[in-house]
N, C-alpha and C positions, 0 to 999 in steps of 0.2 A: 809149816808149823805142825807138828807131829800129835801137839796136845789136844788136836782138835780134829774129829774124826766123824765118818756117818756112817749108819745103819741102819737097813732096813728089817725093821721085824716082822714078827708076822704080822701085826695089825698096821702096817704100813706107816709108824711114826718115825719119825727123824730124832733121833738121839746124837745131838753135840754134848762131847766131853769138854766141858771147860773147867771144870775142876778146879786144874792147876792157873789159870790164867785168874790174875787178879784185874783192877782197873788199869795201872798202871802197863801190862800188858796187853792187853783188849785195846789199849790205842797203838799199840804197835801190829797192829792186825794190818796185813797190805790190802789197798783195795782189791788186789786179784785172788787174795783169799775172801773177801770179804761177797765177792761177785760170784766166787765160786760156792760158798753158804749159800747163798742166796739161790744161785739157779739151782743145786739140789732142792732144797723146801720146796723153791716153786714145782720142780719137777714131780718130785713126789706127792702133791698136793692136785697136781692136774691128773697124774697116775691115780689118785685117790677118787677123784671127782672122775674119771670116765669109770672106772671100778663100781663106783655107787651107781652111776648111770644103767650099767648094764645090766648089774643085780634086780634094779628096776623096773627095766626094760623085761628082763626073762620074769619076774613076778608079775608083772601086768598077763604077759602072755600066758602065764600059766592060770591066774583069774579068767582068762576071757577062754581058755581052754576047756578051765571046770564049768563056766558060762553055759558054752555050745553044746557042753557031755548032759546038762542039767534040761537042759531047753528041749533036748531030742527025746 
């Protein structure tokens, strides 16, 4: 199905075009599109959450770096 598509932006959100899909076609969605929606979001959603992770991770270090520069 063509009317329905992903994108990555730069803020890592998932943009489906459903637009054109009313109810009456949203039930004609196949499960193997429907599987495939599905594991991009997830995908991009764990790509999102190690991304925060490591932002994280490198701002801690960079605290305990102005820390040990502070302390000396």
């Amino acid at each position: 199905m063509e009317t329905m598509y992903y994108k990555r932006g730069i803020s890592s959100k998932q943009i489906f075009n459903i637009s054109e899909l009313d109810d009456d076609n949203l039930c004609n969605i196949s499960n193997y599109e429907l599987d495939s929606m599905v594991d991009r979001v997830t995908e991009s959603i764990l790509d999102e959450i190690s991304r925060q992770i490591a932002i994280a991770k490198e701002e801690q270090h960079q605290k305990l770096d102005e820390k040990i520069n502070e302390d000396q």
